[in-house]
PDB file with SEQRES, HELIX, SHEET and CRYST1 records, atoms N, CA, C and O in Angstrom:
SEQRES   1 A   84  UNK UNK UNK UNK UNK UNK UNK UNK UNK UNK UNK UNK UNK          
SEQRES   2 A   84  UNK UNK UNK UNK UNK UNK UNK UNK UNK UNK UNK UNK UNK          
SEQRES   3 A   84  UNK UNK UNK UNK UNK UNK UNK UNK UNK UNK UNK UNK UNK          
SEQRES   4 A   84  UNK UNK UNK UNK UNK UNK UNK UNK UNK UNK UNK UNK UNK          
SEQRES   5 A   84  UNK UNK UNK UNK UNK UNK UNK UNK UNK UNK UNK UNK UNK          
SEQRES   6 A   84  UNK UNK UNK UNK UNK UNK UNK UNK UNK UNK UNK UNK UNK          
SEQRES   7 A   84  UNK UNK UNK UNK UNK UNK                                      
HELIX    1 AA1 UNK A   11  UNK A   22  1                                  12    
HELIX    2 AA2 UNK A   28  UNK A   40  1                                  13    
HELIX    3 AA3 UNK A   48  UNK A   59  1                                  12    
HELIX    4 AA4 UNK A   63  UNK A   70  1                                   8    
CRYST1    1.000    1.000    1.000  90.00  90.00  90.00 P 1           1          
ATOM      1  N   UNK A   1       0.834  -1.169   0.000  1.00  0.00           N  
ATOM      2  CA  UNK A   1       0.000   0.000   0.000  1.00  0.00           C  
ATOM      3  C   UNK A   1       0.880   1.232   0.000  1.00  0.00           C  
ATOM      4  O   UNK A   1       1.936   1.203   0.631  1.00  0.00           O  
ATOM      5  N   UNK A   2       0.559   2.170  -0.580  1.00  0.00           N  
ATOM      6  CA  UNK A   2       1.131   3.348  -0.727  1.00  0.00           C  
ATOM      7  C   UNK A   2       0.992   3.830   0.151  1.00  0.00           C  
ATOM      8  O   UNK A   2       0.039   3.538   0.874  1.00  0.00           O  
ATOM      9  N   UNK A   3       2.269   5.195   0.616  1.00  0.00           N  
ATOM     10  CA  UNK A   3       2.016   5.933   1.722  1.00  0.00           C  
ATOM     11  C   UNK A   3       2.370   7.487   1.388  1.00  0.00           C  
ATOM     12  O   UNK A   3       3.520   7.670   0.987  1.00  0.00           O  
ATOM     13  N   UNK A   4       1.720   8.370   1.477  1.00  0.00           N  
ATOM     14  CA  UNK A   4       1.425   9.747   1.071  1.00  0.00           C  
ATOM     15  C   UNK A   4       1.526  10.499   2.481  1.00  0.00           C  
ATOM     16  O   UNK A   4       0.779  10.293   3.438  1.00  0.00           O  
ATOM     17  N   UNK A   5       3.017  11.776   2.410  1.00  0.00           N  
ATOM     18  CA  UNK A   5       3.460  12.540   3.086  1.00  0.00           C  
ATOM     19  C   UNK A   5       2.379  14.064   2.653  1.00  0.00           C  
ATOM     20  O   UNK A   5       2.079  14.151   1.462  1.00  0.00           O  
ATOM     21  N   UNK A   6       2.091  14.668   3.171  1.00  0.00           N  
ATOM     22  CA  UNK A   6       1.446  15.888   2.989  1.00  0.00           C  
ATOM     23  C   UNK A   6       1.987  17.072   3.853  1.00  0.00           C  
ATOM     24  O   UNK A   6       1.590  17.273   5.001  1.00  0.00           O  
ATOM     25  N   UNK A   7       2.908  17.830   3.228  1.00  0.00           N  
ATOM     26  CA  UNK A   7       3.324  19.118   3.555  1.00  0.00           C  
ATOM     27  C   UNK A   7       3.148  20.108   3.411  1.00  0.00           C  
ATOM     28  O   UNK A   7       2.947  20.407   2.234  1.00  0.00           O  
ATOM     29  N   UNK A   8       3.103  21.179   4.365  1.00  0.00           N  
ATOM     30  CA  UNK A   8       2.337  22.636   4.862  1.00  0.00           C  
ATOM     31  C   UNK A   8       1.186  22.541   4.695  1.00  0.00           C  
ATOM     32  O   UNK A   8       0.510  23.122   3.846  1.00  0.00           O  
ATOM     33  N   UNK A   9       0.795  21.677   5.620  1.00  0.00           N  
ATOM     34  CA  UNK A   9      -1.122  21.544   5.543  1.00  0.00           C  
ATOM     35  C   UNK A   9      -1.350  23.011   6.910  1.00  0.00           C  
ATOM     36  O   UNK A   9      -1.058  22.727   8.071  1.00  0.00           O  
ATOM     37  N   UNK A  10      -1.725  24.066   6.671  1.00  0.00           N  
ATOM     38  CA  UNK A  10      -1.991  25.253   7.480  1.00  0.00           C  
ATOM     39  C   UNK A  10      -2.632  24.393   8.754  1.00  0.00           C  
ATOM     40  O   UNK A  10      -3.041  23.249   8.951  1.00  0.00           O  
ATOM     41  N   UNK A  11      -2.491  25.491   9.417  1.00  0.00           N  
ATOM     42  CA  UNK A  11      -2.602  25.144  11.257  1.00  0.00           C  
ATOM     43  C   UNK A  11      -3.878  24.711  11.349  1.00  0.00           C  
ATOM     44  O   UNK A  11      -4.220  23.774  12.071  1.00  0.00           O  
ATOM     45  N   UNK A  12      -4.852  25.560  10.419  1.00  0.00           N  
ATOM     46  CA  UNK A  12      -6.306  25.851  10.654  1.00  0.00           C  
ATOM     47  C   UNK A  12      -7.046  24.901  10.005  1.00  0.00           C  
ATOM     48  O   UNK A  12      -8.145  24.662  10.505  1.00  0.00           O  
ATOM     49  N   UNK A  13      -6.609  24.061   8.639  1.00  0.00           N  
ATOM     50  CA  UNK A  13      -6.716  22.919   7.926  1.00  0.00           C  
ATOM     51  C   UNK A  13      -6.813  21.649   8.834  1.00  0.00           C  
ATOM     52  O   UNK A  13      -7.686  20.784   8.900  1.00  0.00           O  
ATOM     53  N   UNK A  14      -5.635  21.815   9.515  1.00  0.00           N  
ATOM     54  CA  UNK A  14      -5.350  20.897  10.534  1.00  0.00           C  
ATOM     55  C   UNK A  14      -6.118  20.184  11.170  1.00  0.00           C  
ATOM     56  O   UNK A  14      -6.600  19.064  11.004  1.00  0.00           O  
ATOM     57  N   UNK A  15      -6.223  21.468  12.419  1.00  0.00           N  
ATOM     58  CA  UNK A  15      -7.513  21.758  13.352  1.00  0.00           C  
ATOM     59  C   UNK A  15      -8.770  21.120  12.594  1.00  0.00           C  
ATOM     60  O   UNK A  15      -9.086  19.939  12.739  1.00  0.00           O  
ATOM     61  N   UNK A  16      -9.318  21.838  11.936  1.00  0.00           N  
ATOM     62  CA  UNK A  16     -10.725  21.699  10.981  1.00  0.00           C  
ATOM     63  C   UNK A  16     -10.580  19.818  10.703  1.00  0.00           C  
ATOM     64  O   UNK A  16     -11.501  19.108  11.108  1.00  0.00           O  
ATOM     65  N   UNK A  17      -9.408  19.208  10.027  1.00  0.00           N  
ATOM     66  CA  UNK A  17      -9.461  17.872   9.910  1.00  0.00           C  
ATOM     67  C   UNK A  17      -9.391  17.426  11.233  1.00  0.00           C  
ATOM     68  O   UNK A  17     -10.528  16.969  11.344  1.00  0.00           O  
ATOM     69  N   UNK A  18      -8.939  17.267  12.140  1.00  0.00           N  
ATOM     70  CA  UNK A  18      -8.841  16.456  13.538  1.00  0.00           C  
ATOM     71  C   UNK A  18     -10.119  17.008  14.089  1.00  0.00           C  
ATOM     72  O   UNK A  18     -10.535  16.305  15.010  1.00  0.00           O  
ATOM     73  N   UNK A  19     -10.854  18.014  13.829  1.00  0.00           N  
ATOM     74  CA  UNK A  19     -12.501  17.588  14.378  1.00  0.00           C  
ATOM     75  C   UNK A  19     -13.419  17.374  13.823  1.00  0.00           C  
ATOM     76  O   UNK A  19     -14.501  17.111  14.349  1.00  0.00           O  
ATOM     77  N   UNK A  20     -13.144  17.453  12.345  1.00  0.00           N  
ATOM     78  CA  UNK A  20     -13.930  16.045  11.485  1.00  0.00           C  
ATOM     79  C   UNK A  20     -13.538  14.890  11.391  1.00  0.00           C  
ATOM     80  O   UNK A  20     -14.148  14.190  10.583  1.00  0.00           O  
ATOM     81  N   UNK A  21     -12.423  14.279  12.148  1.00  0.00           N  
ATOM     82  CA  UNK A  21     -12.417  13.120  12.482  1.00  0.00           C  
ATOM     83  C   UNK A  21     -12.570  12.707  13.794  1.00  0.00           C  
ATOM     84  O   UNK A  21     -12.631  11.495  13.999  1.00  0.00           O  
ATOM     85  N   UNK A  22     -12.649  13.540  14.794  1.00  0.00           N  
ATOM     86  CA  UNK A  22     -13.467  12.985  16.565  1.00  0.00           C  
ATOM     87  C   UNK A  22     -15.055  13.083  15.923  1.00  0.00           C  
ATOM     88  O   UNK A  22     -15.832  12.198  16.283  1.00  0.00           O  
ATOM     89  N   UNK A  23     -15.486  13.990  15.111  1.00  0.00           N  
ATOM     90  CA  UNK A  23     -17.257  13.683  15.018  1.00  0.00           C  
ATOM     91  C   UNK A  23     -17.387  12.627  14.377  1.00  0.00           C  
ATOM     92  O   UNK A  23     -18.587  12.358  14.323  1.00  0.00           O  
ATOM     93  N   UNK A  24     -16.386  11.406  13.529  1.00  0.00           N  
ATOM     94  CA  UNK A  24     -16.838  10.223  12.393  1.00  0.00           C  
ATOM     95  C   UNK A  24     -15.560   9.238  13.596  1.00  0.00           C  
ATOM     96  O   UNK A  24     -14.949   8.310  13.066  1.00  0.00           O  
ATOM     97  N   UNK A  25     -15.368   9.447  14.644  1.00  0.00           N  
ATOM     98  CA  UNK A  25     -14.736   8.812  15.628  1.00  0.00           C  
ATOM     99  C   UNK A  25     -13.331   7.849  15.077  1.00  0.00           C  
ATOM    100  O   UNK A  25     -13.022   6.674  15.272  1.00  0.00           O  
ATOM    101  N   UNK A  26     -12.791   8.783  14.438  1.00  0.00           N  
ATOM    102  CA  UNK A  26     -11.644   8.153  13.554  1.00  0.00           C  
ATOM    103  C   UNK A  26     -10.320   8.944  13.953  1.00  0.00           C  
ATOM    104  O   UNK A  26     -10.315  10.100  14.377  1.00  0.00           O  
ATOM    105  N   UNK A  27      -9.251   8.182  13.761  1.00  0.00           N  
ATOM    106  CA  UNK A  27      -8.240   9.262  13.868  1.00  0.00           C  
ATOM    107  C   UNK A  27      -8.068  10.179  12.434  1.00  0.00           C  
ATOM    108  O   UNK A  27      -8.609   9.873  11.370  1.00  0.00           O  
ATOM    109  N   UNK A  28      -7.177  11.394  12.650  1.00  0.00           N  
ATOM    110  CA  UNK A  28      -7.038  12.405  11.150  1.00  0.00           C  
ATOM    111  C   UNK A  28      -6.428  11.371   9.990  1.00  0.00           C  
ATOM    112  O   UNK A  28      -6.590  11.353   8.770  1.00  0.00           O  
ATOM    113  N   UNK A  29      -5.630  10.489  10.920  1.00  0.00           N  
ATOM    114  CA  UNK A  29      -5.212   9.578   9.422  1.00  0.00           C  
ATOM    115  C   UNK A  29      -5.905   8.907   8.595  1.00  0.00           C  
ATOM    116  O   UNK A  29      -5.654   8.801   7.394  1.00  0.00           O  
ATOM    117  N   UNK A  30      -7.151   8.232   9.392  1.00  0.00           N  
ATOM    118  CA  UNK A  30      -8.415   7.497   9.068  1.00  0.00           C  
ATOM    119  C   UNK A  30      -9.318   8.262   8.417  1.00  0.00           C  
ATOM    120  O   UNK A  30     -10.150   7.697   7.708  1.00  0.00           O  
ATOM    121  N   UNK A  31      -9.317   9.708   8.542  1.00  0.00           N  
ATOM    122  CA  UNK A  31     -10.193  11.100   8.089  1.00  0.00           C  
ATOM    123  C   UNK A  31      -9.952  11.107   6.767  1.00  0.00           C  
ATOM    124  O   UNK A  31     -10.765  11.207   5.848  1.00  0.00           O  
ATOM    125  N   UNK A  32      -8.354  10.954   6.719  1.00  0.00           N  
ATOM    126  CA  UNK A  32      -7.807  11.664   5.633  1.00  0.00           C  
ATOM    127  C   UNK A  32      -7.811  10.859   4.634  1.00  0.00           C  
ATOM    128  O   UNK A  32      -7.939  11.417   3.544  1.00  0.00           O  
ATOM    129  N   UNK A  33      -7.667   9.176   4.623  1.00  0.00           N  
ATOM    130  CA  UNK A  33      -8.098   7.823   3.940  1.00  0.00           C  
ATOM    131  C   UNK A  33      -9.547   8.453   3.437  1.00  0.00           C  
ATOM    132  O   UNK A  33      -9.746   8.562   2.227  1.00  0.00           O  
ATOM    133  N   UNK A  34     -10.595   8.881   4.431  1.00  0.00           N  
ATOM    134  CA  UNK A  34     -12.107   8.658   3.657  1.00  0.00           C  
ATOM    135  C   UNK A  34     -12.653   9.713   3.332  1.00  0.00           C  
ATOM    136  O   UNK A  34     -13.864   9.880   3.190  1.00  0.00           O  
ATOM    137  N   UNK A  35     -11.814  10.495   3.192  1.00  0.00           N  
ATOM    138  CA  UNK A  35     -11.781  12.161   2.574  1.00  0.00           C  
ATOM    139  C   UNK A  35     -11.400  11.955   0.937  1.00  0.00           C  
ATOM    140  O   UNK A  35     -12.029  12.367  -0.037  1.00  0.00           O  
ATOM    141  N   UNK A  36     -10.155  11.177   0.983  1.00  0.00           N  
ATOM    142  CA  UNK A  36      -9.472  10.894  -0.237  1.00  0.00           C  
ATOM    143  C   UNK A  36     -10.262   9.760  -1.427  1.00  0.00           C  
ATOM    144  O   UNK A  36     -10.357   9.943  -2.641  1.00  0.00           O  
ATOM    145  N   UNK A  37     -10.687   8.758  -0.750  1.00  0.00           N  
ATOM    146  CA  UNK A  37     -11.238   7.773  -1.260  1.00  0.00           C  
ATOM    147  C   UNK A  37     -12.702   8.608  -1.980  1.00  0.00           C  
ATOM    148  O   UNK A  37     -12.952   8.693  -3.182  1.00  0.00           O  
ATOM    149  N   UNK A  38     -13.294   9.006  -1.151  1.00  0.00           N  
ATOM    150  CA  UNK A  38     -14.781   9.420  -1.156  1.00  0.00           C  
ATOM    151  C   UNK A  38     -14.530  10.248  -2.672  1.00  0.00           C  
ATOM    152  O   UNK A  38     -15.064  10.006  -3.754  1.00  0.00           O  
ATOM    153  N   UNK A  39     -13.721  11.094  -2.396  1.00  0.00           N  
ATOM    154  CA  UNK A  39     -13.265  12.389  -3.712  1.00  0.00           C  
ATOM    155  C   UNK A  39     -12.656  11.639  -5.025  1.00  0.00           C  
ATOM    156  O   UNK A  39     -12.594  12.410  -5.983  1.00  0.00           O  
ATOM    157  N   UNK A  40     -12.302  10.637  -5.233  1.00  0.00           N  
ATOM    158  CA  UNK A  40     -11.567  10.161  -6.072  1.00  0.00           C  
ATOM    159  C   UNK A  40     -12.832   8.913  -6.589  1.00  0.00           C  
ATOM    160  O   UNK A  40     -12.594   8.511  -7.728  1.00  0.00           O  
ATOM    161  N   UNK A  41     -14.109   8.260  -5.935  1.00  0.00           N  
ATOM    162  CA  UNK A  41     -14.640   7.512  -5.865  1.00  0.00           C  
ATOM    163  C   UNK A  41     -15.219   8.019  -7.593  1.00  0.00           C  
ATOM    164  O   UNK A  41     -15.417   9.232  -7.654  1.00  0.00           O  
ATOM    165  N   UNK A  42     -15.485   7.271  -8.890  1.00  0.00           N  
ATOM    166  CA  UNK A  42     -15.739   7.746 -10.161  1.00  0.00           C  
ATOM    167  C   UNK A  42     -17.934   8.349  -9.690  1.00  0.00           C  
ATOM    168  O   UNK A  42     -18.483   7.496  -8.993  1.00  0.00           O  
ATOM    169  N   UNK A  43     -18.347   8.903  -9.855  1.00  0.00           N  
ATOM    170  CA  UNK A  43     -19.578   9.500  -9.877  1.00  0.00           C  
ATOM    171  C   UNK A  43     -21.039   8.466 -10.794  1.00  0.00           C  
ATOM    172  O   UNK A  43     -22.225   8.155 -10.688  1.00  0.00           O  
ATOM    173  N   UNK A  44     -20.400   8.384 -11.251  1.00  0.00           N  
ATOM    174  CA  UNK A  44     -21.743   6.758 -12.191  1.00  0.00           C  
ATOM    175  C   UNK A  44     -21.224   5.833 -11.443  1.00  0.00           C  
ATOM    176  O   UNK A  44     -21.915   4.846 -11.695  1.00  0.00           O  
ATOM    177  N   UNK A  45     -20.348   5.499 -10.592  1.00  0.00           N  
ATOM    178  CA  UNK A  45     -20.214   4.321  -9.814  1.00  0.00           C  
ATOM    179  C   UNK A  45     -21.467   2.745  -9.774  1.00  0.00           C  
ATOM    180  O   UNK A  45     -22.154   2.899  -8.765  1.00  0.00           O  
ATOM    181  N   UNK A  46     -21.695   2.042 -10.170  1.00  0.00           N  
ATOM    182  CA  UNK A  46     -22.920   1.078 -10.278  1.00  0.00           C  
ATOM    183  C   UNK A  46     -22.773   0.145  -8.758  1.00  0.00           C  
ATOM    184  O   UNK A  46     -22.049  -0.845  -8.659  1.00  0.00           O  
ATOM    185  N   UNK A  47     -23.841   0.846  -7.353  1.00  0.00           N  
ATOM    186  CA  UNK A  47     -23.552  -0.156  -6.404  1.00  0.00           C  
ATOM    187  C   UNK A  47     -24.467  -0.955  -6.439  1.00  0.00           C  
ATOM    188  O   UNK A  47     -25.612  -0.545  -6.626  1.00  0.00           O  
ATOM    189  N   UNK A  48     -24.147  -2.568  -6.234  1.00  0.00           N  
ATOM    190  CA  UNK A  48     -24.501  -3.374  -6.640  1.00  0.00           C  
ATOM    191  C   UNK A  48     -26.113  -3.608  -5.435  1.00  0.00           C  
ATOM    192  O   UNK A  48     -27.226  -4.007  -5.778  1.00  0.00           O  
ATOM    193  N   UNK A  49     -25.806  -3.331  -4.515  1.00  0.00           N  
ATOM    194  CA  UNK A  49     -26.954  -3.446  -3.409  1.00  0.00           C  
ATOM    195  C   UNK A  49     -28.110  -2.535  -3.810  1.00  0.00           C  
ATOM    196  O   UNK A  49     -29.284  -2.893  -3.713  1.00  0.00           O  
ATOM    197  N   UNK A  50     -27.659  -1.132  -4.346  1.00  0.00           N  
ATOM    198  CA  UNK A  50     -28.121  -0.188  -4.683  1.00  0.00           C  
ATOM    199  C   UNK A  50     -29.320  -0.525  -5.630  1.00  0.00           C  
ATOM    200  O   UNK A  50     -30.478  -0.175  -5.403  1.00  0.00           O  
ATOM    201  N   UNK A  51     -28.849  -1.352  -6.879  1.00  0.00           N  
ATOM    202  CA  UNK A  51     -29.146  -1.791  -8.127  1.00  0.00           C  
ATOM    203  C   UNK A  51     -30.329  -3.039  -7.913  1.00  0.00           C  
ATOM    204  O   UNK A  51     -31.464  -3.000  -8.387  1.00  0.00           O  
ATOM    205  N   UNK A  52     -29.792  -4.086  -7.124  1.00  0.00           N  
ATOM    206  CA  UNK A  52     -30.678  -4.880  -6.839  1.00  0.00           C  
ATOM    207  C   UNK A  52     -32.206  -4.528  -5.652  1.00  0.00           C  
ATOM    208  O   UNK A  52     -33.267  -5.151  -5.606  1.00  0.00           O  
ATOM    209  N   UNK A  53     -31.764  -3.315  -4.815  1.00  0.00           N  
ATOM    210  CA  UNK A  53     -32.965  -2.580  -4.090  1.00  0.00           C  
ATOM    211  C   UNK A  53     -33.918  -2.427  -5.197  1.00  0.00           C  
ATOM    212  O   UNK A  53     -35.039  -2.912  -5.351  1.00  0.00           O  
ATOM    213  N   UNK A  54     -32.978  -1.375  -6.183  1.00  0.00           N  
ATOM    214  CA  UNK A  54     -34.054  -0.640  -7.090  1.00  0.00           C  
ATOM    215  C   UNK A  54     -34.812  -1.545  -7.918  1.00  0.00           C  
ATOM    216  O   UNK A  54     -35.967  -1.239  -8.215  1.00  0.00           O  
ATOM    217  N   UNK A  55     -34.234  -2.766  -8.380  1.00  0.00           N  
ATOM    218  CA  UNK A  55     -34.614  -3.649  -9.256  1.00  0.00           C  
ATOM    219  C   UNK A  55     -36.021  -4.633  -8.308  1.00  0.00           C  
ATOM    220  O   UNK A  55     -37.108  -4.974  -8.776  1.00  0.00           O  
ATOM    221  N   UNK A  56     -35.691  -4.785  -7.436  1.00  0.00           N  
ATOM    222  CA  UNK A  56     -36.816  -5.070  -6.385  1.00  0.00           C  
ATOM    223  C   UNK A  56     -38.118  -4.054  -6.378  1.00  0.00           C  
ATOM    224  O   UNK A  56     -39.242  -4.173  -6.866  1.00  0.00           O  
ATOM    225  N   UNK A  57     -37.572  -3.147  -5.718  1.00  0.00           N  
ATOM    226  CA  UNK A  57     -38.717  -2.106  -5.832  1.00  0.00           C  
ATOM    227  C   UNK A  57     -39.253  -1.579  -7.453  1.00  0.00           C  
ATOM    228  O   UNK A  57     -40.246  -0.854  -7.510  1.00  0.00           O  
ATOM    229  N   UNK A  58     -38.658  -1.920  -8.523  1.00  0.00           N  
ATOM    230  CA  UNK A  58     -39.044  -2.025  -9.541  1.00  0.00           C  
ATOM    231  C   UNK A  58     -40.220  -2.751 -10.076  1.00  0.00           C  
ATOM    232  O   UNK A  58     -41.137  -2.321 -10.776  1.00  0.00           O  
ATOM    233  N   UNK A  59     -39.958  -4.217  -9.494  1.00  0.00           N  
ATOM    234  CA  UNK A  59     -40.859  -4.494  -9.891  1.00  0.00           C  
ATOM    235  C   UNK A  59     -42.235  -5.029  -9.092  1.00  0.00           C  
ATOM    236  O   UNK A  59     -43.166  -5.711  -9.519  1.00  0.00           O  
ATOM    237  N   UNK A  60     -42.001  -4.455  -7.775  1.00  0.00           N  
ATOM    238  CA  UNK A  60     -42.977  -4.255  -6.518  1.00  0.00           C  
ATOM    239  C   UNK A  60     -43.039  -5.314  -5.875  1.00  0.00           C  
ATOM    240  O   UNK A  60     -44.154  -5.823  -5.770  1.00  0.00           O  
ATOM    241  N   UNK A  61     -42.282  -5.752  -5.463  1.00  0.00           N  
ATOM    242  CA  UNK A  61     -42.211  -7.124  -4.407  1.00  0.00           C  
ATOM    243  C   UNK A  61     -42.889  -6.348  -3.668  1.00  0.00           C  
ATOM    244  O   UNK A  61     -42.961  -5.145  -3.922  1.00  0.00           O  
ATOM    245  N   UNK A  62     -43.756  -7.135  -2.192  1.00  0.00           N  
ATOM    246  CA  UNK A  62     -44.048  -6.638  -1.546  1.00  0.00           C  
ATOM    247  C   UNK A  62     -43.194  -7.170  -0.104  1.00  0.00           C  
ATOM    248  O   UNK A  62     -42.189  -7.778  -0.473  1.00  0.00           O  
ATOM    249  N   UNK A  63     -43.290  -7.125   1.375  1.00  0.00           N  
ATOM    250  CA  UNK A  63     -42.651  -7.361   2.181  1.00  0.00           C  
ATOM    251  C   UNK A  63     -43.020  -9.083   2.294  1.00  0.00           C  
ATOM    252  O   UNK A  63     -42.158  -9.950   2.439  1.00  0.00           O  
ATOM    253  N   UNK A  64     -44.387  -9.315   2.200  1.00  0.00           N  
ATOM    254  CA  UNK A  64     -44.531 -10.443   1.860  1.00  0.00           C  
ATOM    255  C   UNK A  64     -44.017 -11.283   1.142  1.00  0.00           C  
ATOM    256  O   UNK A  64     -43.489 -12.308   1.574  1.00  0.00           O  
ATOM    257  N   UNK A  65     -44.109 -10.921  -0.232  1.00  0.00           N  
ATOM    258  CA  UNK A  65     -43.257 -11.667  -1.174  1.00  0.00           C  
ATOM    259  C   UNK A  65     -41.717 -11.912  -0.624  1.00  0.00           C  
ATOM    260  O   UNK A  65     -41.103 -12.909  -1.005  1.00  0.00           O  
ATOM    261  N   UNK A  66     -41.152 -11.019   0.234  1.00  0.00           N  
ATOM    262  CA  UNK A  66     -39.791 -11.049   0.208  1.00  0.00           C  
ATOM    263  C   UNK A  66     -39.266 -12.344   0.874  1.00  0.00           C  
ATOM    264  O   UNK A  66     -38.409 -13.156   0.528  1.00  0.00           O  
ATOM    265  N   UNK A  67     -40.449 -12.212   2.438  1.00  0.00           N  
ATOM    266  CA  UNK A  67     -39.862 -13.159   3.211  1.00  0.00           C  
ATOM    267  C   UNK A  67     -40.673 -14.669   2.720  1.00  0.00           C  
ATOM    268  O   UNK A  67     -40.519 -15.762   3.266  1.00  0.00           O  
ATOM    269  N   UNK A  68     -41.537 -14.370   1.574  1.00  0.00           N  
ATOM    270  CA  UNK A  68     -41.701 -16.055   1.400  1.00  0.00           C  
ATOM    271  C   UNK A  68     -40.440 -16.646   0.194  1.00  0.00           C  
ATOM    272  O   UNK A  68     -40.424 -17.771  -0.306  1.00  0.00           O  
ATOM    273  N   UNK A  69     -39.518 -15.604  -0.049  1.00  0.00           N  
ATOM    274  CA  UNK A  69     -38.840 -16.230  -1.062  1.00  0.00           C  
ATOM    275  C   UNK A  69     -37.394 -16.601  -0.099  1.00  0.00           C  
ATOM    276  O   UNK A  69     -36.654 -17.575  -0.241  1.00  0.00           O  
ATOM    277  N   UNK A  70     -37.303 -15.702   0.708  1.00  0.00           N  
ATOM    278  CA  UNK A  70     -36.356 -15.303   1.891  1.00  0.00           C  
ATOM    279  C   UNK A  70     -36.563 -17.016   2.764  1.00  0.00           C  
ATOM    280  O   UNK A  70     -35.520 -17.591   3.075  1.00  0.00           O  
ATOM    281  N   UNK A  71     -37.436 -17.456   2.976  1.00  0.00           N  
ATOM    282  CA  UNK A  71     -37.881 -18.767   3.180  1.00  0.00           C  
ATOM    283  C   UNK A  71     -37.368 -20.148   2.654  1.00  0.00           C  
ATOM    284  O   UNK A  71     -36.912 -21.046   3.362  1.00  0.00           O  
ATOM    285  N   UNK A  72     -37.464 -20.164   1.773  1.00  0.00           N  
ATOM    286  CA  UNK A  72     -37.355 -20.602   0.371  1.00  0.00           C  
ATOM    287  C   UNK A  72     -36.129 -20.676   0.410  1.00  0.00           C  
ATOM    288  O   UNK A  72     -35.786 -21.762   0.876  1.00  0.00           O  
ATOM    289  N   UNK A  73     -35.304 -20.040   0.144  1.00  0.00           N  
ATOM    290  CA  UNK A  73     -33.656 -20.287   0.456  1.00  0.00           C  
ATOM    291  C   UNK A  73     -33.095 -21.373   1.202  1.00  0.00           C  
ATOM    292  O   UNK A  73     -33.383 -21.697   2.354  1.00  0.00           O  
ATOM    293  N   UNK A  74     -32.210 -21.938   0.376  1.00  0.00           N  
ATOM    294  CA  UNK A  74     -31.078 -22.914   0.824  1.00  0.00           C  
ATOM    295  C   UNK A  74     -29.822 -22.138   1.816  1.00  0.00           C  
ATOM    296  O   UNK A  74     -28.820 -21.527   1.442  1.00  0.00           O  
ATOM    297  N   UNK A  75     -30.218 -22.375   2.928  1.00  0.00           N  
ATOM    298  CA  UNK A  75     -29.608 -21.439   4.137  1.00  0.00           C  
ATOM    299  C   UNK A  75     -27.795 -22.314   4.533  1.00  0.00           C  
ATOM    300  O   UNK A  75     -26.836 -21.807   5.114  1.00  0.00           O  
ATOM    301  N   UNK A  76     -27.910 -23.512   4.027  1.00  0.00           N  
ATOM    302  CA  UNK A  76     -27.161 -24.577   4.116  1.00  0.00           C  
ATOM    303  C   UNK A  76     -25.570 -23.455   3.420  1.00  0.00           C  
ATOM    304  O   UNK A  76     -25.567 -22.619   2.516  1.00  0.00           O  
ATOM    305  N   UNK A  77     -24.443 -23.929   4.300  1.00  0.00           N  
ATOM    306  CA  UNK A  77     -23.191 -23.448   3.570  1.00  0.00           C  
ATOM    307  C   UNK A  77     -22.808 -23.989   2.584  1.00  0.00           C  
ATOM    308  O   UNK A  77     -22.745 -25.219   2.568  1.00  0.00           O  
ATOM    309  N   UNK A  78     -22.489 -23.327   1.620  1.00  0.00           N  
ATOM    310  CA  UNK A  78     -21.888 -24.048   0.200  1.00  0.00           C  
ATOM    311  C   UNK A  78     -20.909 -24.837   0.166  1.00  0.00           C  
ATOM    312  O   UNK A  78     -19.996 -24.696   0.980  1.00  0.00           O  
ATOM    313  N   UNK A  79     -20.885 -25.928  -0.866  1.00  0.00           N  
ATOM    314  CA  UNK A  79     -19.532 -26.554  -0.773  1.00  0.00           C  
ATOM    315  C   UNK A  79     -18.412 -25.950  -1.276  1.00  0.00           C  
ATOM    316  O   UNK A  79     -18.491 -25.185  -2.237  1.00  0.00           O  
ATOM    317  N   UNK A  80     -17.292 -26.231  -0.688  1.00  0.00           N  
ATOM    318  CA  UNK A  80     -16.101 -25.948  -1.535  1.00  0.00           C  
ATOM    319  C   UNK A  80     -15.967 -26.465  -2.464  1.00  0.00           C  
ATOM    320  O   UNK A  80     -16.440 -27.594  -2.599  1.00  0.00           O  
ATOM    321  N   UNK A  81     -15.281 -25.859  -3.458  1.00  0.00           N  
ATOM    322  CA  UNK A  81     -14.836 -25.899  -4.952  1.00  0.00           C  
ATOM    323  C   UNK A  81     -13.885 -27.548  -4.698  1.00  0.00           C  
ATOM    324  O   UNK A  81     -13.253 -27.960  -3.725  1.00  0.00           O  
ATOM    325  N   UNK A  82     -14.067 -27.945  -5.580  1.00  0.00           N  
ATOM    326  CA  UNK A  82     -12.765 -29.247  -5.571  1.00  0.00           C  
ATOM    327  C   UNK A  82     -12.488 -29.454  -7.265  1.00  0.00           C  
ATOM    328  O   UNK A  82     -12.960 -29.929  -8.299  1.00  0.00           O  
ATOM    329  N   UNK A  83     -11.346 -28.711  -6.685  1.00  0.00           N  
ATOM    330  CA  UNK A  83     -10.320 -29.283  -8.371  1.00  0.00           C  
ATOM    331  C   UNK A  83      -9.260 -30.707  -8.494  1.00  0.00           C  
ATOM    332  O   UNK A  83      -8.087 -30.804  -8.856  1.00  0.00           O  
ATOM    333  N   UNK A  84     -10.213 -31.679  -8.040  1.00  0.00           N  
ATOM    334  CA  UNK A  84      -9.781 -32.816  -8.109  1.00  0.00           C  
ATOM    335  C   UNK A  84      -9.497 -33.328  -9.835  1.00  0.00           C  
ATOM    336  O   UNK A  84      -9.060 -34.452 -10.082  1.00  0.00           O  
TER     337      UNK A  84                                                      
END                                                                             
């Protein structure tokens, strides 16, 4: 993993980051990871949970429907792969 030095970050920059990271209970280094990520994240991004909500509510499941299919499920753990 890469590691990124950041020099003459102003006093007041500083400050301002180390108490947006006690309100998201992170340290500034952890701030500064989901500051960076978030900004760089591409904007059409396709989230997949996102997609399958909408695709649900698309086509109107109801709460009912959910948990009789939710039912229905093979709850059992999968087997492992064997490349015998």
């Amino acid at each position: 993993m890469a590691a990124v030095t950041i020099r003459n970050l102003s006093d007041e920059a500083h400050r301002a980051l180390k108490i947006r990271a006690a309100k998201h209970n992170r340290s500034a280094e952890a701030e500064m990871r989901a500051i960076l990520e978030a900004a760089l994240r591409p904007e059409g991004r396709l989230l997949l949970g996102t997609a399958l909500a909408e695709l649900f509510r698309d086509v109107g499941f109801t709460d009912e429907e959910v948990k009789v299919i939710e039912s229905a499920r093979d709850t059992r753990p999968a087997e492992p792969i064997r490349f015998d």
